[in-house]
DRENNU-169187 format. One record per residue (C-alpha): residue in one letter; x, y, z. Coordinates in steps of 0.001 Angstrom, whole numbers, always signed. Example, Ala and Ser with C-alpha at 12.3 -4.5 7.8 and 13.67 -1.06 7.14 Angstrom:
REM residues 2
+------+---------+---------+---------+
| rest |       X |       Y |       Z |
+------+---------+---------+---------+
|    A |  +12300 |   -4500 |   +7800 |
|    S |  +13670 |   -1060 |   +7140 |
+------+---------+---------+---------+
REM end
This chain:
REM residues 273
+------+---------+---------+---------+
| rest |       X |       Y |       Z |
+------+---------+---------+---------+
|    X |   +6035 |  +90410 |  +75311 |
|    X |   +8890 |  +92568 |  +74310 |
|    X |   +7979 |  +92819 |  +70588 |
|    X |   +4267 |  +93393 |  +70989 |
|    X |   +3687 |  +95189 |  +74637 |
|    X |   +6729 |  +97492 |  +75679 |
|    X |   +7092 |  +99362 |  +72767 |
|    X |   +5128 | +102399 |  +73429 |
|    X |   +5211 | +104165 |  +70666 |
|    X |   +3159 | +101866 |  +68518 |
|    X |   +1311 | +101202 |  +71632 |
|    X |    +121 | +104791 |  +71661 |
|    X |    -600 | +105038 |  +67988 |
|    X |   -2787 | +102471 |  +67946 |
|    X |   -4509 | +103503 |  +71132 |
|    X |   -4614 | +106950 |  +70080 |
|    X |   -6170 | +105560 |  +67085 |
|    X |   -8719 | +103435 |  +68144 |
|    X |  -10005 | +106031 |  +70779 |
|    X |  -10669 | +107849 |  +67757 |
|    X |  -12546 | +105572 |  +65712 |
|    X |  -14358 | +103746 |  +68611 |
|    X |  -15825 | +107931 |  +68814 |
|    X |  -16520 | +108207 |  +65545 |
|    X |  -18244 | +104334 |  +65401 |
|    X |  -20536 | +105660 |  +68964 |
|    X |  -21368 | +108875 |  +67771 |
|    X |  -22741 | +107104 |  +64230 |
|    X |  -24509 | +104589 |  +66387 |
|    X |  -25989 | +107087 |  +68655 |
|    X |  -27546 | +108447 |  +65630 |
|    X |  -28960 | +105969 |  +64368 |
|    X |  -30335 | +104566 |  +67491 |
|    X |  -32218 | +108198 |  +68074 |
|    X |  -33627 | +107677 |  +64322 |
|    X |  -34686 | +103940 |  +65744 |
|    X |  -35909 | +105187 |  +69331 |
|    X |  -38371 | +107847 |  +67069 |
|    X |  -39536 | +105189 |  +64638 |
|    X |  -40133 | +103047 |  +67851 |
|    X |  -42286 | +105436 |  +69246 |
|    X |  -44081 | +106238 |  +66206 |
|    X |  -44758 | +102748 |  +65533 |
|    X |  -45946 | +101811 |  +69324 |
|    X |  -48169 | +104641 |  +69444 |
|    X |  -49910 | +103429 |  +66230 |
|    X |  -49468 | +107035 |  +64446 |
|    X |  -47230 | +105340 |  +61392 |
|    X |  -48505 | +101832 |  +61404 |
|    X |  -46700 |  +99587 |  +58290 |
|    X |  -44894 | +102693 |  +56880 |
|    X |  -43195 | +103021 |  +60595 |
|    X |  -42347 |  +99488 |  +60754 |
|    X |  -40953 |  +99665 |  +57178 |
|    X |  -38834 | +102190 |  +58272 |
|    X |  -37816 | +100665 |  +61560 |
|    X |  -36229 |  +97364 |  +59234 |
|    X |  -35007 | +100411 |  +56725 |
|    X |  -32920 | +101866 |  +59780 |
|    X |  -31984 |  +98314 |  +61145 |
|    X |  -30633 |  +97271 |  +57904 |
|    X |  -28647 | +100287 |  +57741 |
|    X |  -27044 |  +99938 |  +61284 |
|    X |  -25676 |  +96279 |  +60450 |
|    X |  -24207 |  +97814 |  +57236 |
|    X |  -22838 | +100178 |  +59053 |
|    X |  -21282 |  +98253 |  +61743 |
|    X |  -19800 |  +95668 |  +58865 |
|    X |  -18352 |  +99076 |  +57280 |
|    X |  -17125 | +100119 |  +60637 |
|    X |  -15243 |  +96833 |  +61096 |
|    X |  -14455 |  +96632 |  +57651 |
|    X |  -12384 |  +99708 |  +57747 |
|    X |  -11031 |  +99110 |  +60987 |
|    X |   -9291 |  +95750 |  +60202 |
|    X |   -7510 |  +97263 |  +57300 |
|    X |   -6077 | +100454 |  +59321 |
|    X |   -4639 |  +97623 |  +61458 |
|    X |   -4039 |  +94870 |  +58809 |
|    X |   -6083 |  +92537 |  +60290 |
|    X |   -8523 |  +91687 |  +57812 |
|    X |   -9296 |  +88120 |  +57354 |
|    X |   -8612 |  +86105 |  +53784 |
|    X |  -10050 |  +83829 |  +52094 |
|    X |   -7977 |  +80371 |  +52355 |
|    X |   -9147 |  +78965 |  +49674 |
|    X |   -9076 |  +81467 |  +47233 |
|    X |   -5848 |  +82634 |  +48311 |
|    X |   -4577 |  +79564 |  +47142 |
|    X |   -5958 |  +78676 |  +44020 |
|    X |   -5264 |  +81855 |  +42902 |
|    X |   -1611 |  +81352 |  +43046 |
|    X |   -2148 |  +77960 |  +41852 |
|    X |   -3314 |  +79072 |  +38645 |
|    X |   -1252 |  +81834 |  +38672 |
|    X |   +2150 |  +79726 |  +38755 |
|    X |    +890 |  +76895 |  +36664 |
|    X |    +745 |  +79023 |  +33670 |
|    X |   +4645 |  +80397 |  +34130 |
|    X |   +8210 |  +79518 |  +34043 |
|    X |   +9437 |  +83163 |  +35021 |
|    X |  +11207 |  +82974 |  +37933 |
|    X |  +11088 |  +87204 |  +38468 |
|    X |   +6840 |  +86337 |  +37781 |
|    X |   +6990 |  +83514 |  +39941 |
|    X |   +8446 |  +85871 |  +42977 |
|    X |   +6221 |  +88895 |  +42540 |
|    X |   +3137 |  +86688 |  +42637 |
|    X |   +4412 |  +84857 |  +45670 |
|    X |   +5211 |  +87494 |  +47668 |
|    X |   +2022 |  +89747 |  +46712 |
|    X |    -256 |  +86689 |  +47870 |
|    X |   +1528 |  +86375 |  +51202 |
|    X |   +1354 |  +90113 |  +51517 |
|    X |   -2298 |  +90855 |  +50870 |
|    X |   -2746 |  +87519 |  +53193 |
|    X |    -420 |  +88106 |  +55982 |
|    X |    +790 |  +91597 |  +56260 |
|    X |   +4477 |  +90843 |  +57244 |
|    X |   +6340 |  +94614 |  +57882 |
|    X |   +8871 |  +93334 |  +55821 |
|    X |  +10007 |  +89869 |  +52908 |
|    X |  +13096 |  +88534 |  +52279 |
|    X |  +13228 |  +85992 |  +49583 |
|    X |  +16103 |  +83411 |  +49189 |
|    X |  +17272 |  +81259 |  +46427 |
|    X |  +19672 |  +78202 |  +46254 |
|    X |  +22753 |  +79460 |  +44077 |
|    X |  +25564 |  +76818 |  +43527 |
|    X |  +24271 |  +74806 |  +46570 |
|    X |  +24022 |  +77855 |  +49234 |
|    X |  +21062 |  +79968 |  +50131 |
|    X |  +21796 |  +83268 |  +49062 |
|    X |  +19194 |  +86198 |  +48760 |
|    X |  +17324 |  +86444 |  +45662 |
|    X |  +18750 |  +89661 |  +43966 |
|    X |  +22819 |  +88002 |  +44623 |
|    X |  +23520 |  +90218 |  +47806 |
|    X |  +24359 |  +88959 |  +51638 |
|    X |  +21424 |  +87700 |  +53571 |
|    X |  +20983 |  +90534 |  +56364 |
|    X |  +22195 |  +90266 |  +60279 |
|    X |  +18064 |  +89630 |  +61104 |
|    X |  +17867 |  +86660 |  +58698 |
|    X |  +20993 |  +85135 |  +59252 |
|    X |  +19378 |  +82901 |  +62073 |
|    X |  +16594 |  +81532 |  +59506 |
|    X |  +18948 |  +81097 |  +56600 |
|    X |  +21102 |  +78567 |  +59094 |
|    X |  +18249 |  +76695 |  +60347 |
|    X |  +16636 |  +76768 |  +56614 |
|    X |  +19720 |  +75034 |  +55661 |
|    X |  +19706 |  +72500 |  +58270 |
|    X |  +16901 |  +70696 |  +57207 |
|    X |  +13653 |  +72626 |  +58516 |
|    X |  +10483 |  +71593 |  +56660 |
|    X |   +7487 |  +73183 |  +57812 |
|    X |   +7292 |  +77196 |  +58815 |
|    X |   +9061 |  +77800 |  +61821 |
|    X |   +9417 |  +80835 |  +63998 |
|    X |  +12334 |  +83276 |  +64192 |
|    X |  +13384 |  +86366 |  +66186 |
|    X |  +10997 |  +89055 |  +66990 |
|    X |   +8202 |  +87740 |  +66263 |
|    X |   +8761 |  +86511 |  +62727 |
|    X |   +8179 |  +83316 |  +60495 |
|    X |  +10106 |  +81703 |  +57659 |
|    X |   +9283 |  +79211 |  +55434 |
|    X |  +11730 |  +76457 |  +53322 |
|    X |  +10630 |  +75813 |  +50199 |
|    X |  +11161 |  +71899 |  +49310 |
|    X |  +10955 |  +69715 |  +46474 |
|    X |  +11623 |  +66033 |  +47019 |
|    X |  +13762 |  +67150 |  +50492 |
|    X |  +15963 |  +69504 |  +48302 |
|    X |  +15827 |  +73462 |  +49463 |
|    X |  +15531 |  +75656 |  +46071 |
|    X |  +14083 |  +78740 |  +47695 |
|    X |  +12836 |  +80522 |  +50710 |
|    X |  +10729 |  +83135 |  +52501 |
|    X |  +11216 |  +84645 |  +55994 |
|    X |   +9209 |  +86820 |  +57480 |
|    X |   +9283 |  +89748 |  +59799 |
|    X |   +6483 |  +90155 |  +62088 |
|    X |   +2993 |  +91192 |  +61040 |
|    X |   +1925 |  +95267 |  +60964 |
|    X |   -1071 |  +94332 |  +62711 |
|    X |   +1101 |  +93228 |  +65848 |
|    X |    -407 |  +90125 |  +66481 |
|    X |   +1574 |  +86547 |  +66105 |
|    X |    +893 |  +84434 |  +63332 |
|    X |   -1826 |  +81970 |  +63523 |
|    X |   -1959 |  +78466 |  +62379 |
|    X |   -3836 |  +78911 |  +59779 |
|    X |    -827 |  +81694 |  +58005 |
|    X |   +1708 |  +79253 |  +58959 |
|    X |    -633 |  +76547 |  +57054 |
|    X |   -1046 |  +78961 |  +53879 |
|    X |   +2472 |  +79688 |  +54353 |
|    X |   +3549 |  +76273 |  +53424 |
|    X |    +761 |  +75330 |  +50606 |
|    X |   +2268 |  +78270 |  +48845 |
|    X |   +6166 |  +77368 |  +49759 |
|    X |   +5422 |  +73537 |  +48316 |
|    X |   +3532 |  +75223 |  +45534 |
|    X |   +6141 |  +78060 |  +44944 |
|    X |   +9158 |  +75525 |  +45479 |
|    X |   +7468 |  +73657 |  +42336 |
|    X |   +7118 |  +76301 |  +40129 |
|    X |  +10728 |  +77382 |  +41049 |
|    X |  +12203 |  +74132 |  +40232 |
|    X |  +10797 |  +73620 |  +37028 |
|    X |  +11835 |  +77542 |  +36105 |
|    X |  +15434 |  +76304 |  +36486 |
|    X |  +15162 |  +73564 |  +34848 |
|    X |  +13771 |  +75695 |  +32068 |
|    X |  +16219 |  +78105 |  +32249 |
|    X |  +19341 |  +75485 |  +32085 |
|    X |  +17756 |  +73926 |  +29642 |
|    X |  +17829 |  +76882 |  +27429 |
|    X |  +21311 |  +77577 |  +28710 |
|    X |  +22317 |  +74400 |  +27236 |
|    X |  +20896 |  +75142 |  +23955 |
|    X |  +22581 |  +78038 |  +23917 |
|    X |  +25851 |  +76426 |  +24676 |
|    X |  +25138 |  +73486 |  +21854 |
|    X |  +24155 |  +76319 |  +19124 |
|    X |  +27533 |  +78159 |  +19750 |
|    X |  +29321 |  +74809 |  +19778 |
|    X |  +27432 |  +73701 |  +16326 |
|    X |  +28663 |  +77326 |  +14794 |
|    X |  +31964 |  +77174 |  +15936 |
|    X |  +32337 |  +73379 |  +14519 |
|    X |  +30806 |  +74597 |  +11486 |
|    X |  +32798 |  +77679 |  +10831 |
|    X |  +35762 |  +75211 |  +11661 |
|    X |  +34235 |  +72816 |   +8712 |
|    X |  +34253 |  +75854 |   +6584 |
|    X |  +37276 |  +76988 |   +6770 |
|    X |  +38813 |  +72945 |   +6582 |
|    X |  +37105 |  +72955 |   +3492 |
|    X |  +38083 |  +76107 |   +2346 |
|    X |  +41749 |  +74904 |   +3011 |
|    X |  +41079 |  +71694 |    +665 |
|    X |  +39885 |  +73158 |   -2154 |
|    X |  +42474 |  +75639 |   -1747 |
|    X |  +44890 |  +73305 |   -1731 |
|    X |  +42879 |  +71542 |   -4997 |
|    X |  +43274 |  +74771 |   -6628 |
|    X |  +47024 |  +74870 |   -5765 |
|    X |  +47552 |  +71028 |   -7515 |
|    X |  +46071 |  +71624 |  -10157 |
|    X |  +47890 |  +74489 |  -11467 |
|    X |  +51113 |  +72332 |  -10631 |
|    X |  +49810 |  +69300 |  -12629 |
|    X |  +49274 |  +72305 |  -15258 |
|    X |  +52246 |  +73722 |  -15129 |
|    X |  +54215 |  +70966 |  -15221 |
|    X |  +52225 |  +69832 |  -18154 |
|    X |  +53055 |  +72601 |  -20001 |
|    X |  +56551 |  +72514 |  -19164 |
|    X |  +56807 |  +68483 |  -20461 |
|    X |  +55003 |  +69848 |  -24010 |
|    X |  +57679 |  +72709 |  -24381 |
|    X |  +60488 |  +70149 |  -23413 |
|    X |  +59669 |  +67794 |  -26392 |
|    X |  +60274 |  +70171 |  -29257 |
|    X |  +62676 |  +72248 |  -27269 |
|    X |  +65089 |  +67918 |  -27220 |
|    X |  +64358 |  +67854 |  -31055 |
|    X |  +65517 |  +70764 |  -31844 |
|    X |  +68909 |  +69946 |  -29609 |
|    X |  +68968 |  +66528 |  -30610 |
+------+---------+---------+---------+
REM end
């Protein structure tokens, strides 16, 4: 009641603005239903005949698409438009199955569940070193605090938080490796079963995808790590073996030397002797 009837400025906004277009919708449906009452006339007075009763269908066609464009437009001033479940879903399904980006993985995430729900505002968490911190390495803020806390105590499914908002954990095999929270919707209405049920396809989904990004990524880590290791023993190798032949070298010209020194000794005795 506090979130979504005593603030009066958005109160008057919207009521400002649908007094407006609930005008502009009667004055285009006042028009047409003149064009309809003269066709109607026409017709039942048997001036027109099939050409007025062609054009009476014409006109009726015209008024449902205009009342579907009317409602059309006004659910996406307020952000209520309805989705599509189903494609929703396997869109990000395909989406995630054909990436191991985490940065990809986020944007696509959080651009379903903002076309879908229309939350004012998205934080996105990640599990660094065992704690839930946000997803660019800064402090979760004073409004998620709550949600991070209860995220880490074991919630499974969406839950509500403060001021009207919803956050979701994002599980694989019980373990947390990411999650979403939610502020609540532009439209001012509370989230429905059915977001909180989308919510968590794409949180088990997302949590997935996640997962086997950092298991990519360590992965690669580690290959990094052996590669430097293998260049560092073998630049070690090297320079053993560089120090051994070296050393070869060095032997050699003794055993040389010394040879040359025994061959000058033997005249140099007979000549003494």
């Amino acid at each position: 009641l506090r979130h979504n009837l005593l603030e009066v400025d958005a109160f008057l906004r919207r009521s400002v603005s649908y007094a407006m277009l609930t005008a502009v919708a009667t004055v285009a449906y006042m028009g047409v239903a003149g064009s309809l009452d003269g066709v109607l006339k026409d017709a039942g007075s048997g001036a027109t005949g099939l050409a007025g009763a062609g054009t009476f269908f014409l006109l009726f066609a015209a008024l449902l698409l205009l009342r579907d464009r009317v409602q059309g437009g006004i659910d996406r001033v307020f952000f209520r438009s309805a989705y599509d479940f189903r494609r929703v879903v396997e869109n990000v399904s395909r989406k995630l199955a054909g990436t191991a980006d985490l940065g990809w993985i986020r944007r696509e995430i959080e651009s379903a569940v903002g076309e879908a729900l229309h939350p004012e505002r998205l934080s996105f968490y990640l599990v660094r070193d065992g704690e839930l911190a946000a997803w660019d390495g800064g402090a979760p803020g004073n409004g998620d605090a709550a949600s991070v806390a209860w995220l880490a105590e074991g919630e499974d499914a969406p839950f509500d938080v403060g001021e009207g908002g919803l956050s979701g954990p994002f599980r694989v095999d019980g373990e947390l490796v990411a999650a979403l929270s939610l502020s609540r919707s532009l439209s001012g209405r509370l989230y429905s079963g059915e977001d909180r049920r989308l919510l968590h396809i794409l949180a088990n989904q997302g949590a997935v995808a996640i997962r086997n990004a950092l298991a990519l990524r360590e992965l690669r880590e580690l290959n990094r790590d052996l590669e430097a290791k293998v260049e560092e023993r073998t630049q070690e190798l090297r320079q053993t073996q560089a120090q051994l032949v070296h050393r070869e070298k060095m032997a050699s010209v003794g055993q040389f030397v010394a040879g040359i020194a025994h061959e000058l000794n033997n005249p140099l005795n007979f000549i003494q002797g």
